[in-house]
C-alpha positions in Angstrom: 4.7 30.3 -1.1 4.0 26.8 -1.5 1.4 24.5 -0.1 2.9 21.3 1.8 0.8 18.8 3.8 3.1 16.7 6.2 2.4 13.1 7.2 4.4 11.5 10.0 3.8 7.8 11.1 3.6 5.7 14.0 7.3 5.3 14.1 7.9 9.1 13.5 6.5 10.3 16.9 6.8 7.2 18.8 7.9 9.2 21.7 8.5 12.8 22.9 11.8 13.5 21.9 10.5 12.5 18.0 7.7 14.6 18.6 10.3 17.1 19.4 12.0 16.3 15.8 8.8 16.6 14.1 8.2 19.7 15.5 11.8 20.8 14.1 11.2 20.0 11.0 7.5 21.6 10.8 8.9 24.6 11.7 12.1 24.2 9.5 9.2 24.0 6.2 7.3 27.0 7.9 10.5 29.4 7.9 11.5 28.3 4.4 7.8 30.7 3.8 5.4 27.5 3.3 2.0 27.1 4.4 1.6 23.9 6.3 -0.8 21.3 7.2 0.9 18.4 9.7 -1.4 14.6 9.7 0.1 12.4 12.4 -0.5 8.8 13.1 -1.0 7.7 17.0 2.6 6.8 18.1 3.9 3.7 17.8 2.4 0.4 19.7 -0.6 2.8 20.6 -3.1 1.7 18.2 -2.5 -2.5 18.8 -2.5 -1.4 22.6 -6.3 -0.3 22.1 -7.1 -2.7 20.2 -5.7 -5.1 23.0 -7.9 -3.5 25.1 -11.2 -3.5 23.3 -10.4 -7.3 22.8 -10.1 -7.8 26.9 -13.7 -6.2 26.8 -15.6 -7.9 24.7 -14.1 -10.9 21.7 -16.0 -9.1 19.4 -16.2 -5.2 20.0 -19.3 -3.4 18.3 -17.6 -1.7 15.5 -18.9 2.2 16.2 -17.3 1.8 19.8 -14.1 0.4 18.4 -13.9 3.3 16.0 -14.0 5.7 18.7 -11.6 3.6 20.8 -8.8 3.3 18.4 -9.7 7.3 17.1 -7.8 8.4 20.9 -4.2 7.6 19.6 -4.1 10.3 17.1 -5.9 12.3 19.6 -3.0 12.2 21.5 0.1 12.4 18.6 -2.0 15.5 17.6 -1.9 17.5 20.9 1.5 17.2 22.0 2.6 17.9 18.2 0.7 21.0 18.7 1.9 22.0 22.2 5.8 21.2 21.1 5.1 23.6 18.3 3.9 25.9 20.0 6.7 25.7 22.4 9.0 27.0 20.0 7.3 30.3 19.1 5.4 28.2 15.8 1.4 29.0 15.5 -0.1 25.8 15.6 -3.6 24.3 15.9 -4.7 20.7 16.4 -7.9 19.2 14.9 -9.6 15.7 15.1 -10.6 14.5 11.8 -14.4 15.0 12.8 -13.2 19.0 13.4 -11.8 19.4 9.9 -15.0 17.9 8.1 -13.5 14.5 6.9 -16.6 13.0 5.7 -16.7 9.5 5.3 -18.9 6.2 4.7 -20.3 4.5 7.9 -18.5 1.6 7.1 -16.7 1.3 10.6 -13.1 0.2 11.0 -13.0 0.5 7.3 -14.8 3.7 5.7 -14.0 5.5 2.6 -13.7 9.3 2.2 -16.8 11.0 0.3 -15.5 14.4 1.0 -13.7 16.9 2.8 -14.7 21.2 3.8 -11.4 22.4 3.8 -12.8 26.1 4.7 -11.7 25.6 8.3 -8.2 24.6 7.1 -7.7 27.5 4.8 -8.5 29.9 7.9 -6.5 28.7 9.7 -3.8 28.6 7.1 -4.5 32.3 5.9 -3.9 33.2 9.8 -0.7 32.1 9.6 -1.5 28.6 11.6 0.1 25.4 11.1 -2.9 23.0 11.1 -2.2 19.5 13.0 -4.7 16.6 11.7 -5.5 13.7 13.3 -5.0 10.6 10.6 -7.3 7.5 10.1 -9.8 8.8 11.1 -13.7 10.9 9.9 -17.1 11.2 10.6 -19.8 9.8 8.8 -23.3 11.6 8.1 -24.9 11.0 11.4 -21.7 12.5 13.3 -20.4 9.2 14.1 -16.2 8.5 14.6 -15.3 6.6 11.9 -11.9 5.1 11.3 -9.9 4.2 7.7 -8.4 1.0 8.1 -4.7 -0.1 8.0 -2.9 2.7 6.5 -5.8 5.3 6.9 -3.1 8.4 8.0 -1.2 8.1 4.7 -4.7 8.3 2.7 -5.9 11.5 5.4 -2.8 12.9 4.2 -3.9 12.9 0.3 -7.1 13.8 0.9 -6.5 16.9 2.5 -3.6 18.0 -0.2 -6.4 17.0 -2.8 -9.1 19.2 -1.2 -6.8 22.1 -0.8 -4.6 21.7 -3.8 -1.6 21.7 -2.0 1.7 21.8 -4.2 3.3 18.4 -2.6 2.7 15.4 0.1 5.2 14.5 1.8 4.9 11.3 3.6 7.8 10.7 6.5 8.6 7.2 6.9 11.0 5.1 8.4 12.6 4.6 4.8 14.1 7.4 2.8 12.3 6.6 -0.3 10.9 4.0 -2.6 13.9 1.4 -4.0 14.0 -0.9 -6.6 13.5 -3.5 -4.1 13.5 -4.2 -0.6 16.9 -3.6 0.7 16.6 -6.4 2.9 16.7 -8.9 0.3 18.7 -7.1 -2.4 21.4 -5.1 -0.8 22.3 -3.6 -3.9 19.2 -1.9 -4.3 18.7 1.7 -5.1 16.2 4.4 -3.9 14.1 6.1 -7.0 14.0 9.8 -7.3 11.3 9.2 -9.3 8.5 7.2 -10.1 4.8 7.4 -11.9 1.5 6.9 -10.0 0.8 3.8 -11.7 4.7 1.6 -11.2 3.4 2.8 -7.6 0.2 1.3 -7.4 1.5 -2.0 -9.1 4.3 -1.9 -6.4 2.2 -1.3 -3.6 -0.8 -4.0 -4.8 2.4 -6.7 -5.3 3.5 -6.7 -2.0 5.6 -3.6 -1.2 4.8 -1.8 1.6 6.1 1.6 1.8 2.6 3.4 1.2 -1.1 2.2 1.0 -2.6 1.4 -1.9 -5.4 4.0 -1.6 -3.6 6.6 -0.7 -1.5 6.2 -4.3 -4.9 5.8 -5.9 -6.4 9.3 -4.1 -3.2 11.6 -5.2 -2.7 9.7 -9.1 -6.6 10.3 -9.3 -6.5 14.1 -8.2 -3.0 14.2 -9.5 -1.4 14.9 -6.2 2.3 15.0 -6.5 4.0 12.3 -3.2 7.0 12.3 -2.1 8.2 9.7 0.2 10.8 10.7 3.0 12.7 9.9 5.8 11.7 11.1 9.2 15.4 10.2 10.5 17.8 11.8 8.1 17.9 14.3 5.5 17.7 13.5 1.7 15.7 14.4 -1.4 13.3 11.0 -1.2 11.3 9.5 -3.8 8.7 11.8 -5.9 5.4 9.9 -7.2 4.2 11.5 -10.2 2.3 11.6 -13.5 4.3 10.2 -16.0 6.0 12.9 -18.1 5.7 12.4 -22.3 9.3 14.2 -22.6 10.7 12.0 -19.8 12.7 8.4 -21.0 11.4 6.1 -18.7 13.5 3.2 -17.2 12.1 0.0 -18.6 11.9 -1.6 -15.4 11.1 0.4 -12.6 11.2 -1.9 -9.6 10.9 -5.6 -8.5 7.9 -6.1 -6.1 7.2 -9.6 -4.1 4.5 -11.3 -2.3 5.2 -14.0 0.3 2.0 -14.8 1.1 1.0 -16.6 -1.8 -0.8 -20.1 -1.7 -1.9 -22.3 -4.8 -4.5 -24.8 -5.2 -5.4 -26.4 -8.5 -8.7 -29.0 -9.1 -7.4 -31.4 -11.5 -9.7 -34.0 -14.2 -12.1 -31.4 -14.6 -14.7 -32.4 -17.4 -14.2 -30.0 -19.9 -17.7 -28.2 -20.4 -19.0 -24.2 -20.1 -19.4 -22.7 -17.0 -16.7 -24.9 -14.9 -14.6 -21.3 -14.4 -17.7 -20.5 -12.6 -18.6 -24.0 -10.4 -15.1 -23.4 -9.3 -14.5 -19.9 -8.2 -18.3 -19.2 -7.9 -18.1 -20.8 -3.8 -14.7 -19.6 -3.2 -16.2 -16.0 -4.5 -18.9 -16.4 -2.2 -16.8 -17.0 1.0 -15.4 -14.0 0.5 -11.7 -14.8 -0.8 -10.1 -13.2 -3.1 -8.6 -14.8 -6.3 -5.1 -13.6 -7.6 -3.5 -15.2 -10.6 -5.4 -17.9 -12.5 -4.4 -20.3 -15.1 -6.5 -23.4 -17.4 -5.3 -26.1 -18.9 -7.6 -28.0 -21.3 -5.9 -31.9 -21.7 -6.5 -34.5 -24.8 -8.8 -36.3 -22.8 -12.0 -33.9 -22.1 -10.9 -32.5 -18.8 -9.4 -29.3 -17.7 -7.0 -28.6 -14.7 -7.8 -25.1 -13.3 -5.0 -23.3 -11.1 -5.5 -20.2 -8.8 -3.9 -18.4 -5.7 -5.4 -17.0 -3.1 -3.9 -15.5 0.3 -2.1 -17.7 2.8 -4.6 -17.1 5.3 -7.2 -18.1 2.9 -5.5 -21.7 1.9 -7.0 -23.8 4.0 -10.3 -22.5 3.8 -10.4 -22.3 -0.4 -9.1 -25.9 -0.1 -12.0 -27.2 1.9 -14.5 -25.6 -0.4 -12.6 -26.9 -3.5 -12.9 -30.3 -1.8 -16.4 -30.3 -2.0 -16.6 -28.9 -5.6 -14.4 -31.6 -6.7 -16.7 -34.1 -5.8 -19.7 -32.5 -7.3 -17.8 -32.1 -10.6 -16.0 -35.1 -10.3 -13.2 -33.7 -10.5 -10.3 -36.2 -10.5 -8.2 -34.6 -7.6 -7.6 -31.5 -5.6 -3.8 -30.0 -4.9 -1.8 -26.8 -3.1 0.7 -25.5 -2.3 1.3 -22.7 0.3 4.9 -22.2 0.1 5.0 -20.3 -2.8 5.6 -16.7 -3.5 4.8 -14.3 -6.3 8.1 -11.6 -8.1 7.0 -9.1 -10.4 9.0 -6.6 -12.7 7.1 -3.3 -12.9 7.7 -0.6 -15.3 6.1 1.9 -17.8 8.8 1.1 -20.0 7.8 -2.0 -20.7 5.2 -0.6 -23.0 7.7 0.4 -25.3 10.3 -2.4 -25.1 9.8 -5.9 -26.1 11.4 -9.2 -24.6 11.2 -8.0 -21.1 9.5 -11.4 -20.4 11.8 -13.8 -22.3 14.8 -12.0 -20.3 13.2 -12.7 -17.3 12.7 -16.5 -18.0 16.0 -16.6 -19.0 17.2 -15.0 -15.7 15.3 -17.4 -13.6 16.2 -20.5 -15.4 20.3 -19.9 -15.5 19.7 -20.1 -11.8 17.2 -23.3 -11.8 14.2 -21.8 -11.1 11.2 -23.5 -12.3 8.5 -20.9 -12.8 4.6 -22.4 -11.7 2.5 -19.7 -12.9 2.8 -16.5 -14.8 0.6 -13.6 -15.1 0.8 -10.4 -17.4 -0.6 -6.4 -17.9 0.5 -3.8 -19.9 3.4 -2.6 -17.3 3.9 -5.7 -15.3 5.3 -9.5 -15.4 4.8 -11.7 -12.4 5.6 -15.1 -11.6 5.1 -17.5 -9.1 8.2 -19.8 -7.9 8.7 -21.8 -4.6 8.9 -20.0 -1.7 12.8 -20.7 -1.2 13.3 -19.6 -4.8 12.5 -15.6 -3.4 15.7 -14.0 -2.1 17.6 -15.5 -5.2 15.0 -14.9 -7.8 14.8 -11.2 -6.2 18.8 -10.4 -7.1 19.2 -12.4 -10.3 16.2 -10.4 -11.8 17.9 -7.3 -10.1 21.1 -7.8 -11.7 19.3 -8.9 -15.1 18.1 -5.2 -15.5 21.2 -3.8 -13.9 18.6 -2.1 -11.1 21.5 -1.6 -9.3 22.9 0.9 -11.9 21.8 4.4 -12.0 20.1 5.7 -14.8 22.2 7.5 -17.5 21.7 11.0 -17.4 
């Protein structure tokens, strides 16, 4: 008898009758002789209602009354899942996140696990019970509702199969696995049956979206096997995983983009120690992240320094770099927010040279100048102009023939 710990997102029980299919398929995993533990999201258009409604109140809701605001929707998801199951002669318990000992931070709206007392779980389990969990959602120390941030159901989820060593998690999406690339752009893309914790982690941090970043961090950390699955038909998904010694890994796994990509550069920078630091010191200190960054050093004593930040960010990192520039005398200040960043990913890069030149060489037949470029030991990525994306996406698809299946 295996271990399986559910998750089913917003989409997934948007309404009764896909509460209904939920419960169908909960109870479909309990007769094949598995223990199971169900997390649910709030159904979808809940949460953003809530938050709608916390904004009407006040502009700028105290954080531990927001948490226990937006905590209601999976409240909800997780009593009717419960009552549905029960409905159909299938043992099940619900339980807020608070009920099931999800300890967290007290960092409202965004806390962090510290640990979880899965002994109330496991009774439940040995009884025969499956055990409904509210996502996103903990207490902190003092007994205060906390919630996870954007995502938070999908890290619940990998927490709980962590703490009780469950065999797999299986999140249920509104995509039937992870592809190549996004579908949308690359029609000829094709789901993975397979791919390793850390092509999934690059994915996800370059700009795909089928699971949260911490959530792929939690299960490669505690070695928590994921598969991702479709909630609307059947199919074998896409299983995250260690990466297997025996196993021939693809060299590239998947292309990942990022749209919202801006660059700024200062330009005429004297050429002296510590101007790295003058520059992104401020922008640091306002709180804005820095992505890629590249310096050139030019004949004449002065450096032109390069970065990208988020799109939201631009205009704010540009003001601030306009008021460095004139305390370095800088010669000029540019940027560029139409920009967007494509990245190969794969482990088999480690073991196969040229991956890079082939990719030059794929953009350029199609006269795509490449601004930036930025490397690590499984990933390439580059940053092009914005309406570069769609036809950089396929060329580098077809480049690697991501559209072929493996050989087997």
């Amino acid at each position: 008898m295996a271990l399986i710990v559910q998750k089913y997102g917003g989409t997934s029980v948007g309404s009764v009758e896909r509460i209904q299919k939920v419960a169908e398929r909960v109870q479909a995993t309990r007769g094949q002789g598995h223990d199971v533990v169900v997390v649910v999201s709030a159904m979808s258009g809940e949460t953003n209602r809530l938050i709608d409604l916390a904004h009407q109140v006040s502009p700028q809701p105290d954080p531990r009354e927001y948490d226990v605001l937006v905590s209601t929707g999976e409240q909800v998801t997780i009593a009717l899942l419960a009552m549905a199951l029960n409905a159909r002669g299938c043992r099940a318990r619900s339980f807020t996140g608070g009920q099931v000992h999800i300890r967290t931070d007290s960092a409202h709206t965004k806390a962090r696990i510290v640990e979880i007392d899965e002994a109330r779980v496991r009774r439940e389990l040995e009884a025969g019970t499956v055990v409904v969990v509210a996502g996103f959602q903990g207490v902190d120390e003092d007994g205060n509702i906390t919630t996870l941030g954007r995502g938070g159901s999908d890290t619940t989820a990998v927490a709980l199969a962590a703490a009780l060593g469950a065999d797999e998690c299986q999140i249920f999406t509104d995509v039937d696995g992870v592809y190549t690339t996004d579908p949308r752009v690359e029609p000829n893309a094709r789901r993975l049956d397979r791919i390793t914790f850390e092509e999934m982690l690059e994915m996800a941090s370059l700009g795909s979206k089928v699971l949260q970043i911490r959530a792929v961090e939690f299960a490669g950390k505690y070695s928590v096997p994921l598969r991702v699955l479709s909630s609307f038909e059947e199919g074998p998904g896409t299983l995250i995983t260690y990466e297997e010694e025996d196993m021939e890994q693809p060299v590239i796994s998947g292309i990942a983009f990022n749209r919202d990509e801006a660059q700024l550069s200062v330009r005429g920078v004297p050429d002296r120690p510590g101007v790295a630091w003058h520059i992104l010191g401020p922008v640091g200190e306002a709180n804005i992240e820095v992505d890629m960054i590249i310096q050139n050093v030019g004949a004449d004593g002065t450096t032109d320094f390069t970065f990208t930040v988020h799109r939201n960010d631009y205009e704010r990192a540009r003001a601030i770099l306009e008021d460095t520039a004139r305390r370095l005398e800088a010669r000029e200040v540019a940027g560029d927010n139409r920009i967007v960043k494509i990245s190969l990913v794969g482990v088999g890069m480690r073991s196969h040279a040229g991956i890079a030149s082939r990719m030059f060489e794929a953009l350029a037949n199609e006269g795509i100048n490449i601004r930036m470029i930025s490397t690590s030991e499984i990933k390439i990525s580059v940053v092009v102009e914005e309406k570069y994306l769609e036809l950089g996406v396929r060329a580098l698809h077809a480049a690697f023939g991501l559209d072929q299946a493996p050989a087997a």
